[in-house]
PDB file with SEQRES, HELIX, SHEET and CRYST1 records, atoms N, CA, C and O in Angstrom:
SEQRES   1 A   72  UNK UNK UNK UNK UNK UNK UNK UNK UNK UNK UNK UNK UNK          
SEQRES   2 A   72  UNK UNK UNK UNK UNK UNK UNK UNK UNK UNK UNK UNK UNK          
SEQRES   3 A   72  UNK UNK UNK UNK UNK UNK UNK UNK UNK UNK UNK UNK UNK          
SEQRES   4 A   72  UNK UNK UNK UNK UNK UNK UNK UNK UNK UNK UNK UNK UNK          
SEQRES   5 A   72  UNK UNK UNK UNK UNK UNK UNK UNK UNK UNK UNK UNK UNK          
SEQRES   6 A   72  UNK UNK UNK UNK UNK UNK UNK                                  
HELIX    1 AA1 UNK A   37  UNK A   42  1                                   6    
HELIX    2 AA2 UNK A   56  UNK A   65  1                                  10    
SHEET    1 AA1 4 UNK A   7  UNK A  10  0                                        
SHEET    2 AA1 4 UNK A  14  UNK A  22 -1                                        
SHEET    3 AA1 4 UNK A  28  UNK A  36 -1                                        
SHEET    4 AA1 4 UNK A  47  UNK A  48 -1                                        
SHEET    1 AA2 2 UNK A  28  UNK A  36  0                                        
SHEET    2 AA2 2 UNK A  51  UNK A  54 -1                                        
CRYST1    1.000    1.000    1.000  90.00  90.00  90.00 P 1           1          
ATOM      1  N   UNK A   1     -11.771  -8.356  -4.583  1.00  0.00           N  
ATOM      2  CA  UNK A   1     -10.869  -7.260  -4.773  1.00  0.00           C  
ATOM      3  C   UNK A   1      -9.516  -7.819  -5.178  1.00  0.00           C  
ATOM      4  O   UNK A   1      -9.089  -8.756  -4.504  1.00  0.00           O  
ATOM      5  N   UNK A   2      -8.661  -7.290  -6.367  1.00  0.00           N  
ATOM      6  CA  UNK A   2      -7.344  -7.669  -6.749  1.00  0.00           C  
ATOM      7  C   UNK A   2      -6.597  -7.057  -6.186  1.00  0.00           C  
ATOM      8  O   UNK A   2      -7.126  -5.983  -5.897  1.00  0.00           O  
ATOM      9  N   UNK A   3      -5.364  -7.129  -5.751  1.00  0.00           N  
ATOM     10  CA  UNK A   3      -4.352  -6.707  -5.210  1.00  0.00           C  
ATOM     11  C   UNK A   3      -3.277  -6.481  -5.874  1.00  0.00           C  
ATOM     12  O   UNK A   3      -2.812  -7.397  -6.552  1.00  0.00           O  
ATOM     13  N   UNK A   4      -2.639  -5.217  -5.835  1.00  0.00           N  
ATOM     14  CA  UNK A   4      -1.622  -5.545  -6.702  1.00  0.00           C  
ATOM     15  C   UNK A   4      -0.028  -5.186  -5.506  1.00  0.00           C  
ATOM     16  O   UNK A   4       0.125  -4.135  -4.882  1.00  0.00           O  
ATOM     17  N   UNK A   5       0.817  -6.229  -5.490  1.00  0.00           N  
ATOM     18  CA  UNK A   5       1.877  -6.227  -4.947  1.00  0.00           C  
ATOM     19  C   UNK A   5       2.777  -4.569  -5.033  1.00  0.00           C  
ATOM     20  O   UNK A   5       3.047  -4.615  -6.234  1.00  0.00           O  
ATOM     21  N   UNK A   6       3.127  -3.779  -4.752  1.00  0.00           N  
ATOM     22  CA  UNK A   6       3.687  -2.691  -5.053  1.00  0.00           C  
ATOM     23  C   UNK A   6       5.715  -2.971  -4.186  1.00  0.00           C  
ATOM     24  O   UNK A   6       6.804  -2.468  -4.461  1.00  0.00           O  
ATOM     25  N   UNK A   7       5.415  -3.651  -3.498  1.00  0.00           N  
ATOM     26  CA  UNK A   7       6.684  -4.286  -3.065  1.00  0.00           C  
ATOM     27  C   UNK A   7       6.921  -5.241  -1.935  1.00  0.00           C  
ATOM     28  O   UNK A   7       6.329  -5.043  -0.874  1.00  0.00           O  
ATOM     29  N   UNK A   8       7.891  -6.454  -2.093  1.00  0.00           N  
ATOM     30  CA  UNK A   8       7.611  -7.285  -0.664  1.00  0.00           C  
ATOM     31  C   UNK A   8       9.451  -7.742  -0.823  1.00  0.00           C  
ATOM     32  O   UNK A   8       9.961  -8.263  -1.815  1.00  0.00           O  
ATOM     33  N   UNK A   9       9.987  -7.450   0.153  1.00  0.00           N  
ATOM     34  CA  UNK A   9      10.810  -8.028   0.878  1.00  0.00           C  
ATOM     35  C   UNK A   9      10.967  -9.136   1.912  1.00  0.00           C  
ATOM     36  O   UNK A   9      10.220  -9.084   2.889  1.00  0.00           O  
ATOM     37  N   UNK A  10      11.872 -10.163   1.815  1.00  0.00           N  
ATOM     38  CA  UNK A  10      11.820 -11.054   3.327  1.00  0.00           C  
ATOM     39  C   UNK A  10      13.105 -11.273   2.993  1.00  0.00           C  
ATOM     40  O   UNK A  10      13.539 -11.606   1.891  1.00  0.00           O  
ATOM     41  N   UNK A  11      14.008 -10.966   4.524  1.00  0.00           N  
ATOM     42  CA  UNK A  11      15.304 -10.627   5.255  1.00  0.00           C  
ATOM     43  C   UNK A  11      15.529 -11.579   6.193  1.00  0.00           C  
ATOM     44  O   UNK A  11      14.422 -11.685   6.723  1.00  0.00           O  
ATOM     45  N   UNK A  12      16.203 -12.281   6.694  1.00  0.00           N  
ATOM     46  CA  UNK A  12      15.853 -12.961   8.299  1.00  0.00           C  
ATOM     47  C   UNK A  12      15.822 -11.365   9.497  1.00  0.00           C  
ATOM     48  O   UNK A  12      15.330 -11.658  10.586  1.00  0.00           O  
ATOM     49  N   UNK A  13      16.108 -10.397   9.423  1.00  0.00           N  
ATOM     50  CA  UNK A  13      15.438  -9.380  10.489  1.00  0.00           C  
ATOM     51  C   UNK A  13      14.532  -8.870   9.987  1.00  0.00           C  
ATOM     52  O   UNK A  13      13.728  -8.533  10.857  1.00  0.00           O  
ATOM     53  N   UNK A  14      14.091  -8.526   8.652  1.00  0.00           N  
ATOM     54  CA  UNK A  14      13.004  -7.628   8.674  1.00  0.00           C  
ATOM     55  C   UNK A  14      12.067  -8.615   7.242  1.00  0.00           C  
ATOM     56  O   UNK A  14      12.708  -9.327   6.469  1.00  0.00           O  
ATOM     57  N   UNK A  15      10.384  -8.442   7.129  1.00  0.00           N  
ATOM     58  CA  UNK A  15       9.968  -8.724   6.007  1.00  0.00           C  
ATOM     59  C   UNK A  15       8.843  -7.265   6.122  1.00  0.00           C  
ATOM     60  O   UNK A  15       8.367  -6.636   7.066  1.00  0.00           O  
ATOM     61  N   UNK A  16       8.763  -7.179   4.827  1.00  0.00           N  
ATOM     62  CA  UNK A  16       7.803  -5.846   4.201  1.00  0.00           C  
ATOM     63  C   UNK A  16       7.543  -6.437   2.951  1.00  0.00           C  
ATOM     64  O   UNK A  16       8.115  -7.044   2.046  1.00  0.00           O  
ATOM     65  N   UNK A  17       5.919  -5.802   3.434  1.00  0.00           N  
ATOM     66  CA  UNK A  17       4.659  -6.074   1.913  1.00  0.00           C  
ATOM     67  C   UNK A  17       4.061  -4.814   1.832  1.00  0.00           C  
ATOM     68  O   UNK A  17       3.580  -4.280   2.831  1.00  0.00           O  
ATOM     69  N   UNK A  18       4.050  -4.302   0.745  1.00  0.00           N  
ATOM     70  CA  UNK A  18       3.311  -3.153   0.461  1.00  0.00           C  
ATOM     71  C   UNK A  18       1.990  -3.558  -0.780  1.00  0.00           C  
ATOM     72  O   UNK A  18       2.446  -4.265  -1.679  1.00  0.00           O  
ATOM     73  N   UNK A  19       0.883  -3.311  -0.900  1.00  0.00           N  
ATOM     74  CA  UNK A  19      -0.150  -3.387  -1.600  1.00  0.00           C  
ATOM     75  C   UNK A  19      -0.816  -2.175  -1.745  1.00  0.00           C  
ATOM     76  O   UNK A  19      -0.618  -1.145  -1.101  1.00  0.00           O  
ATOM     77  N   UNK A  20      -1.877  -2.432  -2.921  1.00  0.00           N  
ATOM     78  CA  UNK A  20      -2.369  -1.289  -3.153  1.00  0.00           C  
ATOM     79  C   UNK A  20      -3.861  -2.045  -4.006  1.00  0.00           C  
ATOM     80  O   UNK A  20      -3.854  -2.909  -4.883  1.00  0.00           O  
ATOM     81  N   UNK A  21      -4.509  -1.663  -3.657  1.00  0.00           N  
ATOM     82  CA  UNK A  21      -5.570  -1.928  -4.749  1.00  0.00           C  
ATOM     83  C   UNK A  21      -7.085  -1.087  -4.139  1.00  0.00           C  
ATOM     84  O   UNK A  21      -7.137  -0.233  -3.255  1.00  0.00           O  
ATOM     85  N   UNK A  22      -8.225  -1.667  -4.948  1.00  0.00           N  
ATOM     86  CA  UNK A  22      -9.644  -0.646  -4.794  1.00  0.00           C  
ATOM     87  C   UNK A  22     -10.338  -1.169  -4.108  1.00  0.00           C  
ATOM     88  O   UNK A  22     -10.555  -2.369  -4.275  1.00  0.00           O  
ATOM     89  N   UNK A  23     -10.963  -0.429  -3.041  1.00  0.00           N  
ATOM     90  CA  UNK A  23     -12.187  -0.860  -2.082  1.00  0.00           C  
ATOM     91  C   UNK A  23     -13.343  -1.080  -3.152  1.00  0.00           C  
ATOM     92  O   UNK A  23     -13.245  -0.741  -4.332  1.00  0.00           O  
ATOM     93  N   UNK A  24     -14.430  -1.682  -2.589  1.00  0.00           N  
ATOM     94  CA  UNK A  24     -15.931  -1.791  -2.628  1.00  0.00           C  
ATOM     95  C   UNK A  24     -16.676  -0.288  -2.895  1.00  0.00           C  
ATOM     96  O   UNK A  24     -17.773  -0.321  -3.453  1.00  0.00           O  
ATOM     97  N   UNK A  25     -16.090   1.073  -2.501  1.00  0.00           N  
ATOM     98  CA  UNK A  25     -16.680   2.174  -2.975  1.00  0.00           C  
ATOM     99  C   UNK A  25     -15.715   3.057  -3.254  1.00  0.00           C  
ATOM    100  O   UNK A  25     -15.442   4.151  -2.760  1.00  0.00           O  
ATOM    101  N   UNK A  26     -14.984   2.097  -4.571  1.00  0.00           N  
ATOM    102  CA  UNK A  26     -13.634   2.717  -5.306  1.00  0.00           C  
ATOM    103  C   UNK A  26     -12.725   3.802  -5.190  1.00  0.00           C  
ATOM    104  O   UNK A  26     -12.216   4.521  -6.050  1.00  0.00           O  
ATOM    105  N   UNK A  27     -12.567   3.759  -3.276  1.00  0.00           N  
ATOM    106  CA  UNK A  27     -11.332   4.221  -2.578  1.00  0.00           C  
ATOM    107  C   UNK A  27      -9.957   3.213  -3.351  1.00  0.00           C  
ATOM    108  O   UNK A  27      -9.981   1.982  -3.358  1.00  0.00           O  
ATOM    109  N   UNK A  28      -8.771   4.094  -3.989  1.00  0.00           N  
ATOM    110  CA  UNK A  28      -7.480   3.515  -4.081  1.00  0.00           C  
ATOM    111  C   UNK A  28      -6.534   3.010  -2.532  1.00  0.00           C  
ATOM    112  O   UNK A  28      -5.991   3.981  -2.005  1.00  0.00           O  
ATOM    113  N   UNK A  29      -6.348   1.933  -1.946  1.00  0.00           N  
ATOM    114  CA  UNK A  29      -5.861   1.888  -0.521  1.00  0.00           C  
ATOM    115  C   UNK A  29      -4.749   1.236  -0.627  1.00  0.00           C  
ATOM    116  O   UNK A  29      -4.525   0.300  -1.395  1.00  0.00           O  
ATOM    117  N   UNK A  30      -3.913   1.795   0.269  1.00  0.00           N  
ATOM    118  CA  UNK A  30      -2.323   1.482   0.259  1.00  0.00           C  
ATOM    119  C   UNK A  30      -2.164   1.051   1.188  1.00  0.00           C  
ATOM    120  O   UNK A  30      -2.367   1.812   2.134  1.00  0.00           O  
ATOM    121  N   UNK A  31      -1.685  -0.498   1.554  1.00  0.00           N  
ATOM    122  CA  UNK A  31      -1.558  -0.816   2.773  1.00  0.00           C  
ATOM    123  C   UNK A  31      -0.505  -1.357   2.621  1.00  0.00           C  
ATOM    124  O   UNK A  31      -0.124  -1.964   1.621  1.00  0.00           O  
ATOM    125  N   UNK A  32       0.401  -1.066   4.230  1.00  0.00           N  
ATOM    126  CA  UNK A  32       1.794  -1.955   4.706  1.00  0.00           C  
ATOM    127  C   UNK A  32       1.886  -2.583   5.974  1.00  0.00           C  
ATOM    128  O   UNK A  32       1.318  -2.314   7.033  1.00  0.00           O  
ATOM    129  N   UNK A  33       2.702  -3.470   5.677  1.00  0.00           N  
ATOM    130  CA  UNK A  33       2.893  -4.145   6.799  1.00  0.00           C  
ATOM    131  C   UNK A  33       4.465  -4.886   6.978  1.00  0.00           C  
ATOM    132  O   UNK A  33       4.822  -5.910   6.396  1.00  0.00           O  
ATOM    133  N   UNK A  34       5.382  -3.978   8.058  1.00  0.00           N  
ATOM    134  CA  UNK A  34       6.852  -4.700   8.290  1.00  0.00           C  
ATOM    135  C   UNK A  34       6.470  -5.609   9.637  1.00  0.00           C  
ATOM    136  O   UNK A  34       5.567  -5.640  10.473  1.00  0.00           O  
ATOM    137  N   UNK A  35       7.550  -6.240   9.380  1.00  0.00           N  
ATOM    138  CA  UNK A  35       7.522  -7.503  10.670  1.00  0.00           C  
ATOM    139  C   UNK A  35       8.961  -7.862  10.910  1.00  0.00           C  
ATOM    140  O   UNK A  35       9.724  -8.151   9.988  1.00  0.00           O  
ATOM    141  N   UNK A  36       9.321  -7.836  12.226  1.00  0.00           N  
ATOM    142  CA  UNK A  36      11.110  -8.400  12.411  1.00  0.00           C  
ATOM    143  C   UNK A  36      11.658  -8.009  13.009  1.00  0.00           C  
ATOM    144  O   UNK A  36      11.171  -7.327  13.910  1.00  0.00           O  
ATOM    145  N   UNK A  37      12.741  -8.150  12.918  1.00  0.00           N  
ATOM    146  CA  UNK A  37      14.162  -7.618  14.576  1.00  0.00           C  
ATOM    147  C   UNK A  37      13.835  -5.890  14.325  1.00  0.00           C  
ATOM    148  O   UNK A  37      13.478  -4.904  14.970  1.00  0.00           O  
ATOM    149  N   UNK A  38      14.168  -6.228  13.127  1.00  0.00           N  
ATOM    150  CA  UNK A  38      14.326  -4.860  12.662  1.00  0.00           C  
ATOM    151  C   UNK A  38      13.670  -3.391  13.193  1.00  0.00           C  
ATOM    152  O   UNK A  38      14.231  -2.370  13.590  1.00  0.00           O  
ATOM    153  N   UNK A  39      12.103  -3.761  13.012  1.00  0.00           N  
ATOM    154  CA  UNK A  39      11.065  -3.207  13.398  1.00  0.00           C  
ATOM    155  C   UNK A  39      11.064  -3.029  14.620  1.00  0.00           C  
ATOM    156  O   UNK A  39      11.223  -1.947  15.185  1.00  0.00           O  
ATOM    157  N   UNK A  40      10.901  -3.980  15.075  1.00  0.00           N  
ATOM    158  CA  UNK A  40      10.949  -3.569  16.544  1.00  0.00           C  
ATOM    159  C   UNK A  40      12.518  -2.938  17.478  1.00  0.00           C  
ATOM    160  O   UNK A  40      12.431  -2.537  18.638  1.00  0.00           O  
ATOM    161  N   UNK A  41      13.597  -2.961  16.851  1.00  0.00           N  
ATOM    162  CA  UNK A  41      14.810  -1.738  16.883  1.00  0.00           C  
ATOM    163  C   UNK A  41      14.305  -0.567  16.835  1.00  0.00           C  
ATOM    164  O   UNK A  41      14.236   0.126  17.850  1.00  0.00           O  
ATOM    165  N   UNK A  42      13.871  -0.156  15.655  1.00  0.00           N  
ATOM    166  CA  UNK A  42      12.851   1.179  15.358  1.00  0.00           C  
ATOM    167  C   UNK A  42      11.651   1.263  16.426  1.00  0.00           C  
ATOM    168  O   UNK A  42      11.665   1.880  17.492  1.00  0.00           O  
ATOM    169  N   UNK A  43      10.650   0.522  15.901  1.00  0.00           N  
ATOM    170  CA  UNK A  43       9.248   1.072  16.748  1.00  0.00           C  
ATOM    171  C   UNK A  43       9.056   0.314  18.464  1.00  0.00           C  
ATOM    172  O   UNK A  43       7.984   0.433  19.056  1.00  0.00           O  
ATOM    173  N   UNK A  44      10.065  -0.324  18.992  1.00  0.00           N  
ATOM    174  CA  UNK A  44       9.737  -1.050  20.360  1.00  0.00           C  
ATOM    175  C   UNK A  44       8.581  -2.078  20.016  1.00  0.00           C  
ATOM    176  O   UNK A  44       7.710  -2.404  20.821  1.00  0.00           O  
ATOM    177  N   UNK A  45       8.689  -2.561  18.672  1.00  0.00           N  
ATOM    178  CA  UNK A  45       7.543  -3.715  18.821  1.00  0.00           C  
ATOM    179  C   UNK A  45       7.644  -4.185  17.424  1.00  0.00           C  
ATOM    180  O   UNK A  45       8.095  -3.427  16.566  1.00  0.00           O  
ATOM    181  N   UNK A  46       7.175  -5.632  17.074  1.00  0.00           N  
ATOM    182  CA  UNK A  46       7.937  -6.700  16.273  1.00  0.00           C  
ATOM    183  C   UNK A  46       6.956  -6.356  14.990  1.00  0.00           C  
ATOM    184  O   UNK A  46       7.502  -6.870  14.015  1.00  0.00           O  
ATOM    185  N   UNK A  47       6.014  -5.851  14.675  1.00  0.00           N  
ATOM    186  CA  UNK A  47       5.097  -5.439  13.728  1.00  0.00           C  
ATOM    187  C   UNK A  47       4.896  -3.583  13.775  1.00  0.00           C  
ATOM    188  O   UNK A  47       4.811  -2.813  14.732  1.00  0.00           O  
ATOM    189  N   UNK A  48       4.875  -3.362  12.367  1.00  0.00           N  
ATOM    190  CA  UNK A  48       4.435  -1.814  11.994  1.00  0.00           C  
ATOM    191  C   UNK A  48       2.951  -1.936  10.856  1.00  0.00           C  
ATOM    192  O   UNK A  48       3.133  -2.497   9.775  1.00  0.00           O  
ATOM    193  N   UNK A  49       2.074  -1.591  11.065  1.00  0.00           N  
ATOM    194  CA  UNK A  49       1.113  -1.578   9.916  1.00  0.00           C  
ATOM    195  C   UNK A  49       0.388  -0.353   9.835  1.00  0.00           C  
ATOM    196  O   UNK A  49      -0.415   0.009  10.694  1.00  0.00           O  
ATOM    197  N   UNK A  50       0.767   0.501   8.456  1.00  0.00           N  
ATOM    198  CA  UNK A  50       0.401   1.525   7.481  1.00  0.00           C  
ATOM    199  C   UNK A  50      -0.529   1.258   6.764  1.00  0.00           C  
ATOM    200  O   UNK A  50      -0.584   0.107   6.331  1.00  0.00           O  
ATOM    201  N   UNK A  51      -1.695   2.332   6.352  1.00  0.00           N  
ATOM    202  CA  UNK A  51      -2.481   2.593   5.003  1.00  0.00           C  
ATOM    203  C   UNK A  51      -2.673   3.769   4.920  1.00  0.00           C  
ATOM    204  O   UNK A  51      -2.571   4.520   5.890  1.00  0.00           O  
ATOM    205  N   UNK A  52      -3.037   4.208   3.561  1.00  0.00           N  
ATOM    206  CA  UNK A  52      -3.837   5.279   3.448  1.00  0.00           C  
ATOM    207  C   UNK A  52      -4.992   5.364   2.077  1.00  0.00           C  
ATOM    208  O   UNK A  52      -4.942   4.758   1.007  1.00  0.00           O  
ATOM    209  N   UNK A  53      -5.558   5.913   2.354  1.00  0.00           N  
ATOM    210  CA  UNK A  53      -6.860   5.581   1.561  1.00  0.00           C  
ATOM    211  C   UNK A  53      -6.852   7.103   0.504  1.00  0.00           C  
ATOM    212  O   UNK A  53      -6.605   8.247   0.886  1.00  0.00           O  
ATOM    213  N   UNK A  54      -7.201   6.653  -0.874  1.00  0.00           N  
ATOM    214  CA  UNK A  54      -7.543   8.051  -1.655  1.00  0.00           C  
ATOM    215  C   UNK A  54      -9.079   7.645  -2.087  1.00  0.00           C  
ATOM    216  O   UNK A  54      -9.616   6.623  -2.514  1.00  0.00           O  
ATOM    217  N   UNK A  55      -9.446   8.788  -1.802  1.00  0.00           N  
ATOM    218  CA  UNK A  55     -10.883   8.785  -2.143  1.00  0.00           C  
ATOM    219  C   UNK A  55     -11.004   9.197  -4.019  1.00  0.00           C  
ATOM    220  O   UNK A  55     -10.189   9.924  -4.585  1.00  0.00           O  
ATOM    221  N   UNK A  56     -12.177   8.546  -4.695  1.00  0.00           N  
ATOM    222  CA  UNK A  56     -12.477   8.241  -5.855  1.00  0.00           C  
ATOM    223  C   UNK A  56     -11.868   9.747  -6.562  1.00  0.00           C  
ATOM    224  O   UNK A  56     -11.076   9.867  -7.497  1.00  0.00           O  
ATOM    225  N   UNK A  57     -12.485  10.720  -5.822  1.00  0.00           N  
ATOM    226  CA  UNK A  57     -12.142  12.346  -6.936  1.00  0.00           C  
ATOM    227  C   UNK A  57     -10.870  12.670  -6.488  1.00  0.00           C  
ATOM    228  O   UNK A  57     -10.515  13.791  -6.852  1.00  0.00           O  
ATOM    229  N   UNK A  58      -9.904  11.933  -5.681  1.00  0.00           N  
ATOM    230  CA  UNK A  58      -8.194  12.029  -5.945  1.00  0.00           C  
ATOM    231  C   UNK A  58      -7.393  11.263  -7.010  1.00  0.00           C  
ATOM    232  O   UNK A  58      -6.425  11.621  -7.681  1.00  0.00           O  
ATOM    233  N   UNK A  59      -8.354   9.628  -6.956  1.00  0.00           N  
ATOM    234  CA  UNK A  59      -7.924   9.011  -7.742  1.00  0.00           C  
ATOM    235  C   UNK A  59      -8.140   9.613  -9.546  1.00  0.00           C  
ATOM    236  O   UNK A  59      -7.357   9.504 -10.489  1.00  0.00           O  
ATOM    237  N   UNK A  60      -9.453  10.219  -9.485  1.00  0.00           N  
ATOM    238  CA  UNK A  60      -9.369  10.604 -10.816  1.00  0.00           C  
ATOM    239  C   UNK A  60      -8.022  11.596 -11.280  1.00  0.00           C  
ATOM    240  O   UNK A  60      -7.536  11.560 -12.411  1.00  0.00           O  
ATOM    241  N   UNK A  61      -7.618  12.326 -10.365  1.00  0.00           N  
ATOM    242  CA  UNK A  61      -6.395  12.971 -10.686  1.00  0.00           C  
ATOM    243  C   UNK A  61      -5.122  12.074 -11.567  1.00  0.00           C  
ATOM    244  O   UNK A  61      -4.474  12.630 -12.454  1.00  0.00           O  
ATOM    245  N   UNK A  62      -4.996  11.283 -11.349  1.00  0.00           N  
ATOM    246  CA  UNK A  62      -3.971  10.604 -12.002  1.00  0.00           C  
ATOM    247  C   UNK A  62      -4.255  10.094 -13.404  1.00  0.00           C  
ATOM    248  O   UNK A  62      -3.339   9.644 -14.093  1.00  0.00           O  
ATOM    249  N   UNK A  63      -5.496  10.158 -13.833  1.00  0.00           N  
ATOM    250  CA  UNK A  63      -5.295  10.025 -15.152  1.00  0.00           C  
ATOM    251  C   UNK A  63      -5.680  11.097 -15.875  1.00  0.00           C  
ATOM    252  O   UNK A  63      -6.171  10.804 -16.966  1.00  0.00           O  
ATOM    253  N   UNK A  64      -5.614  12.247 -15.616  1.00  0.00           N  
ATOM    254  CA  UNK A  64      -4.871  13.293 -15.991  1.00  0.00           C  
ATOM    255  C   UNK A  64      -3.408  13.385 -16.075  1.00  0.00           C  
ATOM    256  O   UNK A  64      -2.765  13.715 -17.072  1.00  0.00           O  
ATOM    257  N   UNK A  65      -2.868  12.998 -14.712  1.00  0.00           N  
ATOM    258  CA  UNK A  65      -1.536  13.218 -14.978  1.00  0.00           C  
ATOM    259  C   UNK A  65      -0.791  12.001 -15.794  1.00  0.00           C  
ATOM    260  O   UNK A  65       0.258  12.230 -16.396  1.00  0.00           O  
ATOM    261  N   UNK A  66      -1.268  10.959 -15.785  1.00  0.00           N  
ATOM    262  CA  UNK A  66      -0.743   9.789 -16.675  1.00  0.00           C  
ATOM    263  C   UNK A  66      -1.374   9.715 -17.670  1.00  0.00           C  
ATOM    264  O   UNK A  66      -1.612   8.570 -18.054  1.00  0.00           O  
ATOM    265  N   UNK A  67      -1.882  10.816 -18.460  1.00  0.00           N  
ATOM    266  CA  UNK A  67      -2.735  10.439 -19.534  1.00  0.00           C  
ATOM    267  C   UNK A  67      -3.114   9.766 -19.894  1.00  0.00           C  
ATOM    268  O   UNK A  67      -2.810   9.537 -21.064  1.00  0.00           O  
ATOM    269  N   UNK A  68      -4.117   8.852 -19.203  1.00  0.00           N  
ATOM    270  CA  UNK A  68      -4.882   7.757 -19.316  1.00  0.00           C  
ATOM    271  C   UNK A  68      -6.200   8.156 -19.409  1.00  0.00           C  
ATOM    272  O   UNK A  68      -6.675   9.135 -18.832  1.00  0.00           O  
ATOM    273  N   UNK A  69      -7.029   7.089 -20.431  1.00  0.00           N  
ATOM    274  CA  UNK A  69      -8.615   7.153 -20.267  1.00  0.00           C  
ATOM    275  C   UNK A  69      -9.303   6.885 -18.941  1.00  0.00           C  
ATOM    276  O   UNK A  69      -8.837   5.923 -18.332  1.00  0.00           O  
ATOM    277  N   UNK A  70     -10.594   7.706 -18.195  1.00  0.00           N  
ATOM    278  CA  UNK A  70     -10.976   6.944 -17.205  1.00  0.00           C  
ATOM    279  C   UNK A  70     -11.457   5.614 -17.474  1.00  0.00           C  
ATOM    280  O   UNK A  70     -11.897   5.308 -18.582  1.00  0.00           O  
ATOM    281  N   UNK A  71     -11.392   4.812 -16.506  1.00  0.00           N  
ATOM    282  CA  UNK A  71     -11.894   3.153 -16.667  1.00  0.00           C  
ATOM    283  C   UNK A  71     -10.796   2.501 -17.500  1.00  0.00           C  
ATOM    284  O   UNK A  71     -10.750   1.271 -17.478  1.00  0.00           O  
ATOM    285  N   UNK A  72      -9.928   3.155 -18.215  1.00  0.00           N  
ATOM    286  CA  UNK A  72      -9.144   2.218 -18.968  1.00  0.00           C  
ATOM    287  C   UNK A  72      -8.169   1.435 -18.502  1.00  0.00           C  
ATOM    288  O   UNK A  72      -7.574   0.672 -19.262  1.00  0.00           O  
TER     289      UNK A  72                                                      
END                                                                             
């Protein structure tokens, strides 16, 4: 599976990676992960980790809206 970086920060209080790429049964999945002083100011603990998953007939939505070919 390729990954594609969507954003990464490193701070001495806080670092954040955001990714995004396709499962094995071509779910689009967005995953994050902060780590640092920071984080744990906010959440009472030194790590936060996010995803969310679009299933294949959401993902087709977007190339409609980006007028793109499917598969292209």
């Amino acid at each position: 599976m390729e990954k594609a970086t969507l954003f990464y920060l490193e701070k001495p209080d806080i670092k954040i990676s955001m990714e995004l790429y396709f499962t094995d049964r071509d779910q689009l999945y967005f995953d994050g992960y902060d780590i640092g002083k920071s984080v744990e100011a906010i959440w009472g603990d030194t790590d936060y980790e996010y995803t969310y998953t679009l299933e294949p007939e959401e993902v087709d939505k977007f190339y409609q809206i980006f007028n793109l070919e499917p598969g292209g």
